[in-house]
N, C-alpha and C positions, 0 to 999 in steps of 0.2 A: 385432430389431436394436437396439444401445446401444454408444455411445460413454462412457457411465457405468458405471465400475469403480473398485472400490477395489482397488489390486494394490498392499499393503504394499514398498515400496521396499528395507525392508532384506532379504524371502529372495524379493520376487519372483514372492508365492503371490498369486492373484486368491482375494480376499475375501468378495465379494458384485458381482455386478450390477445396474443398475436400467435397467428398459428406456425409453429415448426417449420422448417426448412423439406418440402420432399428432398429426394436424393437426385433428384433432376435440376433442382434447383442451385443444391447444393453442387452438380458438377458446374454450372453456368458461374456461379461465382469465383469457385477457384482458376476457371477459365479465364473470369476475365482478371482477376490479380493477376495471372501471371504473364496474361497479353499486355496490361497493362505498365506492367514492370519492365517490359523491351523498349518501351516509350517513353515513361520517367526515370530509367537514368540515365539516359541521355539528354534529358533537359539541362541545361544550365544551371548549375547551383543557384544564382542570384534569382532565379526563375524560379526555383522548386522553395527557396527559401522566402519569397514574394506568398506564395501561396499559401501557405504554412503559416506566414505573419497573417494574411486576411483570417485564416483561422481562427487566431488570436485574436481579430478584431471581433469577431461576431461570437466570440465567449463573451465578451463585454457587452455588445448589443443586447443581445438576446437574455441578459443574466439573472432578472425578474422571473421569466418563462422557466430557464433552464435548471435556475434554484428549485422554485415551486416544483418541478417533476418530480425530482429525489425525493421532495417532502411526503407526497404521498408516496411514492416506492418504497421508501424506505425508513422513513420516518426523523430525518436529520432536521435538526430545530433550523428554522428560517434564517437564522443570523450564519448559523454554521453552512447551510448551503449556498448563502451568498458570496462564503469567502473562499469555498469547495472552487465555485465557478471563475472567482478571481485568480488563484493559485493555479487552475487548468490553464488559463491567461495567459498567466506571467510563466509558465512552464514551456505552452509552447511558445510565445514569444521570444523565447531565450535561445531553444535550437535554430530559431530563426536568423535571431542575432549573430547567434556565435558557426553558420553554415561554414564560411570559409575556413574558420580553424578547426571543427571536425570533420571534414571533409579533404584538407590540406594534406600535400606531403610532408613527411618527417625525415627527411637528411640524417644519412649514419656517418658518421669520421669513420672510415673504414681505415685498411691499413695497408692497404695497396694505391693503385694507383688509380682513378677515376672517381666515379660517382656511383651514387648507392641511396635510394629513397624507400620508403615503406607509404605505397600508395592506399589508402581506404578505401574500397570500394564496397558497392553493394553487394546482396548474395542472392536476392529476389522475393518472392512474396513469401510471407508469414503469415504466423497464425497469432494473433495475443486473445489468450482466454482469462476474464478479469471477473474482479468480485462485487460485491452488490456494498461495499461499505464506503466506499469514494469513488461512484459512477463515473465522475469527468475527471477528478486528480488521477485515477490511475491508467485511464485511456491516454491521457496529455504524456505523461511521462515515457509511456510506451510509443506509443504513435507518431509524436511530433519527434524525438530524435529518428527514426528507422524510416519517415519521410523525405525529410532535410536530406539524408543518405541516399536515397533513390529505391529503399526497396517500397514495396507494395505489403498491404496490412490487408487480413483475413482479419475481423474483427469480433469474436464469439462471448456478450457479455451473459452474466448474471440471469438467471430465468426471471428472476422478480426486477430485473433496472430493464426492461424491453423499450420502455418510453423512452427513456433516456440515450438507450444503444442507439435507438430511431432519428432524434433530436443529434446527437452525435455526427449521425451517418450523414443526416442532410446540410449539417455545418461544413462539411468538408467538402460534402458537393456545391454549395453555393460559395465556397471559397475561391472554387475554382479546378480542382485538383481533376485530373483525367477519368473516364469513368474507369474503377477497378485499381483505383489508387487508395481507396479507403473503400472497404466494403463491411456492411454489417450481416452475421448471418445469426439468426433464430434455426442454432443446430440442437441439436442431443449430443449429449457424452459420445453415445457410439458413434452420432457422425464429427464428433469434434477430434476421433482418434483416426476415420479416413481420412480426413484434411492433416493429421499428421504424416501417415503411412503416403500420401500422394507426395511423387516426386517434384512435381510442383510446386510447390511447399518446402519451404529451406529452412527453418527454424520455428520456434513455436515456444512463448512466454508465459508464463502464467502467474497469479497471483493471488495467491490461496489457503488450502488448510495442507495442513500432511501428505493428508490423503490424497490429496484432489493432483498436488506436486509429486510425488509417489506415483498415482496411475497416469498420469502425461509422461513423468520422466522415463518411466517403463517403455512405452508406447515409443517414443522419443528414440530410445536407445537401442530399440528391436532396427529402427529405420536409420539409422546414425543420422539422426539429426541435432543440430545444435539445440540447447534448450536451457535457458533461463526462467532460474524459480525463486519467487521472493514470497514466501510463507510466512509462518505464526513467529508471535514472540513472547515472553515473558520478560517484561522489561524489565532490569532493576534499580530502584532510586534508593540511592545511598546517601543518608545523612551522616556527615561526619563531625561536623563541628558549622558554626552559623553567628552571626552576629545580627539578625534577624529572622528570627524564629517564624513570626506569622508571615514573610517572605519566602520562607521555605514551604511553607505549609500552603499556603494557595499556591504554590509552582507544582507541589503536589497533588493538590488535587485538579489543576489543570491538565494537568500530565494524565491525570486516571479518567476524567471526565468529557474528556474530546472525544466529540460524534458518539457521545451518550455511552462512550468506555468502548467501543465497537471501533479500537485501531491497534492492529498489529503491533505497534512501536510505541502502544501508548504503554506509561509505570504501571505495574500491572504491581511488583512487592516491595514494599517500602523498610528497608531495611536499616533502621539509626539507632547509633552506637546508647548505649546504657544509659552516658547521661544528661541526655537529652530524650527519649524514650518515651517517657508517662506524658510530659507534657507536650511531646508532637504528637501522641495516638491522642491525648483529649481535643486537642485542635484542630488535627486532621477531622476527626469522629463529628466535630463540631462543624465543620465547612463544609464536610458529604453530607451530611444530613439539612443541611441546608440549601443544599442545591431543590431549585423548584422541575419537579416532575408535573409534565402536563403537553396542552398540545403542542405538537411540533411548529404549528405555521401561528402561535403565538410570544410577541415581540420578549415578553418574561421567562422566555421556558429554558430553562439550564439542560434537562435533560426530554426527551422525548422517550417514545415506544424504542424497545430493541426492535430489529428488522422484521420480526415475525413473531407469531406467538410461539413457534414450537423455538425458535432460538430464546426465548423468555424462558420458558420451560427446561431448557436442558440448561441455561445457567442458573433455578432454582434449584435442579436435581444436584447442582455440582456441587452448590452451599449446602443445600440439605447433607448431602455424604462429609461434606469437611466436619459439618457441626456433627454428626452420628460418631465420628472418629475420634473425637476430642478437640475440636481447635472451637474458641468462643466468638459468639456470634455479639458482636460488639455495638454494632447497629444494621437497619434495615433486611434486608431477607425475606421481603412478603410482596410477591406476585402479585399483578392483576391485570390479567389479560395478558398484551405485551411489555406494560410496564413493568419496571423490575427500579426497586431505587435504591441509593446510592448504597453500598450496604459496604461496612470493616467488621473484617476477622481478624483476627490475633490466634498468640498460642498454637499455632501452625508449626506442627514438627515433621523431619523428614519420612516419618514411617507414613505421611497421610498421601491419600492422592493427590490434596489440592498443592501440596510442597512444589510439585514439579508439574501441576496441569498451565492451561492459560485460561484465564478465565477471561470469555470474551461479552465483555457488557461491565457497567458500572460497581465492580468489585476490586475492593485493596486489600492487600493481606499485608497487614504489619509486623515487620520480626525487631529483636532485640539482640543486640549483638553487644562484644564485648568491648573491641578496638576493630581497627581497617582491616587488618590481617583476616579476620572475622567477617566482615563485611564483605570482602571478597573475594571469601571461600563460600558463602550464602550466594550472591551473586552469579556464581561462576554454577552453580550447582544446581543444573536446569539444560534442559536436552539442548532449549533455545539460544540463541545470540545474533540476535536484533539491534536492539539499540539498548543504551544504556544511560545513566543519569546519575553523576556524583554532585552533590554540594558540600565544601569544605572552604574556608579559609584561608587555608596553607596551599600555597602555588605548588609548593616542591609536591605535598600529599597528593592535590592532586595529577597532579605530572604520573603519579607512582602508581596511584589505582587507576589512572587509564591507563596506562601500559598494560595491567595484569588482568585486565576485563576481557573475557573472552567475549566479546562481540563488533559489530559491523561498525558500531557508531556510539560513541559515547560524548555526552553533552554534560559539559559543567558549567554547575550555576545558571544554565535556565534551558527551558524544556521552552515546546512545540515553534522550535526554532528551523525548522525546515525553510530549504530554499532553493530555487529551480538550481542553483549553481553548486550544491552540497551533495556528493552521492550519497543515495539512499541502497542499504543492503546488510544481510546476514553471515555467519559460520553459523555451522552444527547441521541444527531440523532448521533454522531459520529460512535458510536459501542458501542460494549459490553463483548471485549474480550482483550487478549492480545497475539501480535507475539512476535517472537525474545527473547533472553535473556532465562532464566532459566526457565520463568512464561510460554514462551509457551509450553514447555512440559507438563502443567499442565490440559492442556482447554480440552485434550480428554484421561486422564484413568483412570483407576480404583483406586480410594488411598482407597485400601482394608488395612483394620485394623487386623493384627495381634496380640491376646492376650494369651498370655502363661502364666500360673498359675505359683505360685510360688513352 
């Protein structure tokens, strides 16, 4: 029995399978994370941090191989998976880099007399359960911080990325890393909640839908254990004012079109003021439809297959209901198989579902607002908050409408700006955690208080 399958999205063909985890298997692993973890973190930083970086070496070596796997797993256009694989790189490369400073003591001025540190330490083996939309970006971000640290990684991916988990699992052993320092396990749901409930097991990451954050955090909480969730978004791009109109409008549709509209934090509702309006929805309308639909592993392809055909099908059923409700179906909307292409609605009012769904796959929903005030009462009006996107002119404007954005992250004047050294993270349904950047070395250890008398 296996719920692990690679079945290539664009014709449909099962690949390869990998069979499930027994529960015998599944004890030997958690076994050895957590034997594992009595032995690296006591290694020497500069040591744990050496091995981490070969990490990063062999993303680059390997990046042809490791691309190509996603493309048929998943269906991400070749250009896209090679910079998927570069980003995994420069991600863990950077915990590498920056080991001494998150791993460092932080000195308090106390008010007495002596000394006083907040030491980091590890808290032991995890669990990170990850999604099938950035195979290697979303392991790197997890993995190489909570490495660098000293704990030990339970590694539970995606049913459809198995290849990839696999590819993964043996970069880290040829890196160098101890066995049970990196492990990969092909579990079930239900065995992914005994790797929670095992006391062995100190915390557990995930990165998901609602749902999936919802029945881990549940799980999580029955066992009090720590747990980091970074979910869905509905991101909002706000035009406010521009002195380059078709500059704003391809940041737009680069923002909706990454990884074939299949990313959390990508602009999902493009929200610009009145007057500017008719002539950003005829240029946006003109750029989406211009993107080329076709194969993923060909060098012209803008967009590829969504991940599966039934996730094609559930964001057709989602258009179909918006257009049933009243909102105009402006361009594209027509299925075929997995593909799904570039497609704008408008006329999207609060009474419909798609007002406050997320649509995940190559879909923009255009609204018309009045002034900013307006724009950031639309924006704000969505369970999500993710990341966010203003372009405006005016410094002070936008000073003002980041402040009042309810979300993790907000980018002005240019989108798919991520970078290993930027937290990445949500409020609301978004999450509750944060990757990347310095903050995620912080989500799983111990900041043990040292006080030495004077």
């Amino acid at each position: 029995m296996t719920d692990y399958a690679v079945i290539n999205p664009a014709t449909g063909e099962t690949l390869a399978t990998y069979p499930t985890l027994t529960d015998a298997e599944l004890e030997t692993a958690i076994a050895s994370a957590d034997a594992a973890y009595r032995e690296w973190r006591d290694t020497p930083v500069p040591e744990r941090a050496a091995l981490v970086r070969r990490a990063a070496e062999l993303h680059r070596e390997r990046r042809d191989e490791l691309a190509a796997i996603i493309v048929r797993e998943m269906g991400k256009p070749l250009s896209a998976a090679l910079g998927e694989v570069d980003f995994a790189a420069d991600i863990t490369e950077y915990y590498a880099d920056n080991a001494e400073k998150i791993t460092g003591d932080q000195p308090i001025d106390i008010l007495g007399e002596g000394t006083a540190v907040i030491r980091r330490s590890p808290i032991g083996a995890l669990l990170g359960i990850m999604p099938w939309n950035f195979p290697y970006y979303q392991v790197a971000r997890f993995a190489a911080p909570n490495l660098v640290i000293g704990n030990t990684i339970l590694l539970k991916h995606a049913p459809q990325c198995p290849e990839s988990a696999a590819a993964i699992d043996q970069l880290y052993q040829d890196a160098g890393l101890p066995a049970g320092a990196y492990v990969n396990i092909y579990a079930t749901n239900d065995q992914a909640a005994t790797v929670i409930a095992d006391p062995r097991v100190h915390g557990v990451s995930v990165t998901g839908s609602e749902r999936a954050g919802a029945a881990v955090a549940e799980v999580a909480g029955r066992n009090l254990k720590k747990v980091a969730l970074e979910l869905g978004g509905s991101d909002p791009f706000i035009l406010l004012s521009t002195d380059d109109l078709d500059g704003a409008v391809q940041s737009a549709v680069d923002a909706r079109l990454d990884n074939t509209g299949q990313s959390c934090n990508a602009a999902k509702r493009f929200i610009v003021v009145e007057g500017l309006y008719d002539a950003f929805l005829e240029k946006f309308t003109a750029a989406m439809t211009g993107a080329k639909l076709g194969d993923p592993f060909a060098d012209d392809t803008d967009l590829g297959p969504l991940s599966s055909v039934t996730a094609a099908e559930r964001l057709a059923a989602q258009v179909d209901k918006a257009v049933a409700q009243g909102a105009r179906l402006v361009a594209g909307g027509t299925r075929d198989g997995a593909f799904y292409p570039a497609t704008v609605l408008a006329d999207v009012t609060p009474d419909m579902d798609a007002y406050r769904e997320e649509f995940f796959g190559p879909v923009g929903v255009v609204y018309k607002v009045a002034d900013e005030d307006e724009a950031v009462k639309v924006a704000n009006d969505t369970p999500f908050g993710l990341g966010s996107y203003v372009f405006t002119t005016d410094e002070a404007q936008a000073a003002r409408v980041a402040d009042k954005i309810d979300a993790g992250m907000v980018y002005v004047n240019v989108v798919l700006a991520d970078s290993p050294e930027l937290p990445f993270g949500g409020v609301k349904r978004s999450g509750t955690s944060r990757e990347m950047g310095l903050l995620a070395a912080d989500e799983f250890v111990n900041k043990k208080l040292i006080r030495i008398a004077g």
